[in-house]
N, C-alpha and C positions, 0 to 999 in steps of 0.2 A: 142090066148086067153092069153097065157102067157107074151105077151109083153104087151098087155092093163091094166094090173095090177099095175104093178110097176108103167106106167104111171099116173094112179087113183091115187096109194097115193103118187105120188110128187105134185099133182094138191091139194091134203089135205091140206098139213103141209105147202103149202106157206102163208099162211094168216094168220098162227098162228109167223113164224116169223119177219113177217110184224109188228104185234102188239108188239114184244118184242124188237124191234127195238123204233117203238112210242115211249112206256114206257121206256126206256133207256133217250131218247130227253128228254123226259118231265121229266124226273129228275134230268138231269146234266142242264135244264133250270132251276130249282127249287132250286139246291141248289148253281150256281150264281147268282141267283137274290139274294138269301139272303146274299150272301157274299158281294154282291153289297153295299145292302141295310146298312150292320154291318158299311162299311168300310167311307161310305160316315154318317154316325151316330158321327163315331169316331172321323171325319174332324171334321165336326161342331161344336162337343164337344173343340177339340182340339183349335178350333180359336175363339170361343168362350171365352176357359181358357186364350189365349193368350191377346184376348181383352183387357178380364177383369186383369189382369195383368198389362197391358201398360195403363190402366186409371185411376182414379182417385182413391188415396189408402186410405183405409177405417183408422181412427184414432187409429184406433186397432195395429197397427205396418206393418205385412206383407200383401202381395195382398191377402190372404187367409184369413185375421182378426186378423190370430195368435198374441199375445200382443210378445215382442223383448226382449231377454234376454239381462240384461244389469247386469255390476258393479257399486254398490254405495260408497258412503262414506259420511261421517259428516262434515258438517261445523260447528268450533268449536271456542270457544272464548281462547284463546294463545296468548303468547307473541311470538315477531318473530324481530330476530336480521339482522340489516344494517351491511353487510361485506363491505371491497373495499379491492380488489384484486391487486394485484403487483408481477412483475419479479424481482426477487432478486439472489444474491450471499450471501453465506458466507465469513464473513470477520475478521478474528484473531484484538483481540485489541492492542496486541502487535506482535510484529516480531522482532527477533534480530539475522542479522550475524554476530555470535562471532566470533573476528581475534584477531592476537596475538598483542600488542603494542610495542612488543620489537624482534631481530632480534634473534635465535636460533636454537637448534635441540631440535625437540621432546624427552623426553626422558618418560615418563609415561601419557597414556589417560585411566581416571577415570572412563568416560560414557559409556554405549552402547548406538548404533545407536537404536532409536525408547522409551528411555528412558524419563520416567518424572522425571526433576528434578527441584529443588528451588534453587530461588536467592540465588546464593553465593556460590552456593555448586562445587567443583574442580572438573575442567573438562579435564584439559592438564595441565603438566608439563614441561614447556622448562628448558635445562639446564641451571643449576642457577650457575656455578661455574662461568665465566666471569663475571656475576654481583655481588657477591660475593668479588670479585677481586677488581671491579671499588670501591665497597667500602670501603673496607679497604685502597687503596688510596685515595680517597677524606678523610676518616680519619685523615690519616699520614699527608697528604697537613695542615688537621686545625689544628691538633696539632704544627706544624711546624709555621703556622703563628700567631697564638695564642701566642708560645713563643716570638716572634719577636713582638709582640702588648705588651706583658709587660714590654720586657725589656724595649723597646723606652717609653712606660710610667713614672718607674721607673728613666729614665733617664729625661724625663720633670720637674719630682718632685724636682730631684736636680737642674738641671737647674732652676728655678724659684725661691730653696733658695739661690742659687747664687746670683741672678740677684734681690737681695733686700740687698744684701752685696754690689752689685755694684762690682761682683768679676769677671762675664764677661755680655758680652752685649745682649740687650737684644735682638737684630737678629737673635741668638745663640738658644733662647728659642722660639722665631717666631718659629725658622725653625724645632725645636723636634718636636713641638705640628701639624706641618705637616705633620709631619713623623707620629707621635700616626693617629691621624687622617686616612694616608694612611696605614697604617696594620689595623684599624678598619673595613676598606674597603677590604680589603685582605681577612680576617675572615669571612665576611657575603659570599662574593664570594664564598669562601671554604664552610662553610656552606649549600648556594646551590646548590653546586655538589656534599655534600654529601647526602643532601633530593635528590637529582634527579638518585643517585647512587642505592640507597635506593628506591626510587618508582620501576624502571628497576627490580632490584633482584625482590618486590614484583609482575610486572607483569609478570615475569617468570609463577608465576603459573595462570593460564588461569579460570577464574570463568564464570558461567554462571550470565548475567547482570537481569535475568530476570526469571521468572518459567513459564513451559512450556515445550511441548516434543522436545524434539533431533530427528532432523531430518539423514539422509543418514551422515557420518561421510567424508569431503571432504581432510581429512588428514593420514597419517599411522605413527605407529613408526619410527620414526629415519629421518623420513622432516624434512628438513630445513623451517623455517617459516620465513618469514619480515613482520614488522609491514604495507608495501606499498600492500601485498597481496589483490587483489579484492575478491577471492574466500571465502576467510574464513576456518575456520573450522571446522564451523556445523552451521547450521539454527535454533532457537530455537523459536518453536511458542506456544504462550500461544492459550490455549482450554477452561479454564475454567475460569470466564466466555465469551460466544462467543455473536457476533455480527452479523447480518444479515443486508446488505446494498438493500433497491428496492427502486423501484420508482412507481409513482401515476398519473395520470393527473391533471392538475392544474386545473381541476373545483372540484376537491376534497378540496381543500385548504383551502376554507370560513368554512367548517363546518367540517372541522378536526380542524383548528384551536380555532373555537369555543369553544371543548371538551378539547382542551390542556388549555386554558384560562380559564376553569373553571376550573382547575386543576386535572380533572377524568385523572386517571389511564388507560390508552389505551391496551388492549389485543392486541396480535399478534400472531398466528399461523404460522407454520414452514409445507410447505406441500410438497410433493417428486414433481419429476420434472413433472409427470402426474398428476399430480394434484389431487391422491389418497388416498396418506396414508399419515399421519399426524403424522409428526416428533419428534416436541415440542411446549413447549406453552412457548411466553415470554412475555413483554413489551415492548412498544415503548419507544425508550430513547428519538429525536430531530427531529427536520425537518432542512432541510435544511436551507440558507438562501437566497437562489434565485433558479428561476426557470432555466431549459435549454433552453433556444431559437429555437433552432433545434429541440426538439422534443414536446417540451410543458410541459413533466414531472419534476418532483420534487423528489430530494432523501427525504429518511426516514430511519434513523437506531433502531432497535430493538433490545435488551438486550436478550439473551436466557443464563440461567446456565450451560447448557450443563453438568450436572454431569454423565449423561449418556453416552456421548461423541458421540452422534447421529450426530451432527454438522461438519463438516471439512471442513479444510480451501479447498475455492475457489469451495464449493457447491453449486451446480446450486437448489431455491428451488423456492417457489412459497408461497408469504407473503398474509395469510390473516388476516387481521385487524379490529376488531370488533369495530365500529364506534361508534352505539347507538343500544338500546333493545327497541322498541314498544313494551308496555306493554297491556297485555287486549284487543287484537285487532282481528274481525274476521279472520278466516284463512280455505282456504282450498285446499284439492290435485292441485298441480299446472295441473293435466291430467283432471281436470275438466273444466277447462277455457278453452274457444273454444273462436276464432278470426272470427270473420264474414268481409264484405266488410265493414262496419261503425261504428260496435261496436264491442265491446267484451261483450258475453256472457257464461251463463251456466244450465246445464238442471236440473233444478228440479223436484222431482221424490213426487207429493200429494200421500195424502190418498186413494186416489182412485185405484191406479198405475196407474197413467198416467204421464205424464211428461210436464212442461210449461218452454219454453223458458224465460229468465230472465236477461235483461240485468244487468251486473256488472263492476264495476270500482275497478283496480287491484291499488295495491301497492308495496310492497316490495316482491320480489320474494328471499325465501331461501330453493334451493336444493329442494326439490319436494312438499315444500308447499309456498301458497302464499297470500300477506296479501292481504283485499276482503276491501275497505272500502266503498262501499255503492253496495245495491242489494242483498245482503244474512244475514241471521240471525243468529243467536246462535241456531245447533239442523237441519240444514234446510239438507237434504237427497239430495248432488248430483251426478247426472251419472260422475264417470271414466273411463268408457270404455264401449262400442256397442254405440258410439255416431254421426257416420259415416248414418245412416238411420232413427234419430230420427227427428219427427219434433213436432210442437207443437202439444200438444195434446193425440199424441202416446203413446198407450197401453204398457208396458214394466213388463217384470217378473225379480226381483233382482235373482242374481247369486252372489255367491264369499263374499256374508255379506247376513246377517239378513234381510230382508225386514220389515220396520213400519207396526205394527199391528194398525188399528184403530186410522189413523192418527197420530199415537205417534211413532216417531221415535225409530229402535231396534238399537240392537249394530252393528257394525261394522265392518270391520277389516280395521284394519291402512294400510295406502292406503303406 
């Protein structure tokens, strides 16, 4: 009896974990079917989104409608100036290596190296006692024949009253008066060597020919100098005022000439070798008078003051020259002009925020604006930047300026 018991209740409890087994099934079937269900929901959603994406984009801006943040600015009515650009050097109007004219030893230099000085002003000293010397011999020489010139005059005078006594012949007086004659000629000679005795002593002391800095000093105390020296003794270059030499292409020529022939006053800008920062301002002085063959360009020299002394000689600069001013002419961000395959266009930004394609015809381009002569108006609001996804029509919210309220354009900010 006691083993048919235990047998009873295992024959119980098998059917009860039969059913918790079921129910276990039936709910890990219940809760992938739903994960199923979620997951293929979320496909469809997803390529759905994608569809709608890759099709046809609502005039709103983004696949979603959103309207595209853009930058504006104003087209505005301005004046806007015609440059023509040129490679140029700096080029001193004068140059002068001071050498000595006469042969000696240094014996006093007046300048420092890197000094400004003016015409005239002493520069070297060469020893002046040998010329000194030469002079007072050519001196002595014309005193010497100067005597010898009156006597023999003196002696003509008598000779001629002679020779009207009939007391000697008249051969006699022919031949004084050759004599007079030949010390006349003795005199002026002497004369000569003494102005030439006399210049020498004066180029002993060494002037500067010209005003302008002294360059590196190419001499020392106590050199011998010769007038046949190639070197010199200093360099002296005038700075103020300076000269800028470039060149142009020769389809400049007709209507640069124009401006010269009307006699306007030509600007000319001085700009560093990057073409950054700006120098000086001067004038064109000349144009050349013929073109290069080789390259096609034309020189052009420019006047600058240089008081500043910004300028030095054999500066590499970069010449721009103000040609003509359009006066009163529309203008706008050159980041606003967009290049299509056929035209050039730019996006106009209506009352609505929306934005219309526009085609424009450009002009004179200066540095980041650009002259607009037909296709935009005085006041007209166009995209400078988010222009990369706009097309006609396109929804856009301004950023970075004011957006026009009610059709009326706001302010701005300078583009």
């Amino acid at each position: 009896m006691n083993n048919i018991k235990p047998a009873a209740s295992n024959s119980a409890t098998q059917p009860k974990r039969n059913w918790i087994w079921i129910i276990v099934l039936l709910l890990v079937i219940v809760v992938g079917y739903s994960y199923f269900s979620r997951s293929s929901s979320g496909n469809k959603d997803s390529a759905a989104g994608a569809a709608g994406s890759n099709g046809a984009k609502k005039p709103g801006g983004f696949g979603d409608g959103k309207p595209m943040p853009v930058v504006t600015a104003l087209a505005k009515t301005d004046d806007i100036n015609v440059y023509l650009n040129g490679l140029g050097a700096v080029t001193p109007l004068a140059t002068a290596t001071v050498k000595s004219r006469v042969d000696g030893e240094i014996t006093h230099i007046y300048f420092k190296e890197g000094q400004t000085v003016k015409k005239g002003d002493l520069l070297v000293e060469i020893d002046p006692r040998p010329f000194k010397a030469a002079v007072a011999q050519a001196e002595g020489q014309l005193m010497h024949d100067q005597a010898l010139l009156a006597n023999a005059k003196i002696d003509l005078e008598r000779y001629r009253t002679l020779l009207k006594e009939e007391s000697i012949a008249a051969q006699q007086v022919d031949t004084q008066a050759t004599l007079v004659a030949q010390y006349q000629g003795t005199v002026k000679v002497d004369e000569a060597m003494l102005d030439t005795a006399k210049l020498n002593l004066h180029y002993s002391k060494v002037t500067a020919p010209i005003s302008g800095r002294a360059g590196l000093r190419q001499v020392d105390l106590g050199n011998v100098v010769h007038a046949s020296d190639s070197t010199g003794i200093v360099i002296i270059t005038q700075l103020k005022p300076m000269s800028v030499l470039f060149t142009l292409p020769e389809d400049t020529i007709p209507a640069l000439m124009k401006q010269l022939q009307a006699g306007k006053k030509i600007s000319v800008d001085a700009y560093d070798r990057a073409f950054v920062q700006k120098i000086t301002t001067g004038a064109l002085e000349t144009v050349d008078n013929q073109i290069d063959p080789t390259t096609g360009m034309i020189k052009l020299k420019a006047i600058f003051s240089n008081d500043e002394l910004s300028l030095f000689p054999s500066q590499f600069v970069n010449a721009k020259l103000l040609l003509e001013t359009h006066h009163s002419v529309i203008t706008a961000p050159s980041a606003a002009v967009q290049h299509g395959r056929t035209n050039t266009f730019a996006f106009v930004v209506g009352s609505d925020q929306s934005v219309s394609q526009r085609s424009i015809v450009t002009g004179i381009v200066q540095g980041d604006k650009t002259e607009i002569v037909s296709g935009l108006q005085n006041g007209d609001v166009v995209v400078i930047d988010g222009t990369d996804k706009l097309r006609d029509g396109s929804k856009v919210t301004v950023g970075g300026s004011t957006a026009p309220a009610n059709g009326a354009p706001g302010q701005h900010k300078k583009s």
